[in-house]
N, C-alpha and C positions, 0 to 999 in steps of 0.2 A: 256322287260318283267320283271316284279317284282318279286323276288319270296318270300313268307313270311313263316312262320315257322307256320306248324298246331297245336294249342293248341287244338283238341278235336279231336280225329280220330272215325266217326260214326261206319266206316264197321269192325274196331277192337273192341268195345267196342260190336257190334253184334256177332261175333264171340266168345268172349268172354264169352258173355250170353249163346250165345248155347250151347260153350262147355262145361259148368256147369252145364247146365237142361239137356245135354247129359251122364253126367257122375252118375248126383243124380238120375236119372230115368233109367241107362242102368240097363239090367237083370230083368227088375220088368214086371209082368204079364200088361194087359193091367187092370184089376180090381186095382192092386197095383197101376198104373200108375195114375190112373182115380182118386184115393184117395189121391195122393198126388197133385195133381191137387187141387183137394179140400179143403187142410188144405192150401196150400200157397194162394189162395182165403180167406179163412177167418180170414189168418195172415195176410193178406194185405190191407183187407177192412178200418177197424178201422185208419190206416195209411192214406187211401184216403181218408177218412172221414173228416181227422183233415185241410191235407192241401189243400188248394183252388188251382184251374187249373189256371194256368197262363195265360191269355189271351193275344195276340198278336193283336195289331192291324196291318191292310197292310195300309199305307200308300199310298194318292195317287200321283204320280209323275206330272201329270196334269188333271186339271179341265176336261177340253177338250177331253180327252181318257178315262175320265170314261164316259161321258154324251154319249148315240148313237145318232147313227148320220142317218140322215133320206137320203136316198138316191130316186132321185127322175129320 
C-alpha cells in the first residue's frame, strides 16, 4: 500500500470553521445571533457575485456503464 502525504485536510479545515463561528457568536442572544448572520450574508454576497462556481465535470470511465441496459 502507498501511502501519500495529505495536502488539504477537509474534517480540519471544518472544525476550524466552526470553531470560529463558535467563538464570534458565543454569549450573543439568539436576536444578536440572527444579525450577525445577516451582515456576513451581505459581506459575502458581492464576493459570490464576482466569482463564478467552478464547475466539475464527472467523467465517464465507460461508454457502456453509463448507457442502461435493458434486461429482458
Amino acid at each position: 500500500m502507498c501511502s501519500t502525504k495529505k495536502r488539504f485536510d477537509c474534517v480540519a479545515m471544518k472544525r476550524k470553521g466552526a470553531a470560529a463561528v463558535y467563538e464570534a457568536t458565543r454569549g450573543m442572544s439568539s436576536d444578536l445571533e440572527l444579525a450577525f448572520w445577516r451582515e456576513q450574508e451581505t459581506r459575502l454576497l458581492p464576493v459570490r457575485r464576482r466569482k463564478p462556481v467552478r464547475k466539475t465535470r464527472i467523467k465517464r470511465q465507460h461508454d457502456s456503464a453509463a448507457a442502461p441496459q435493458n434486461d429482458r
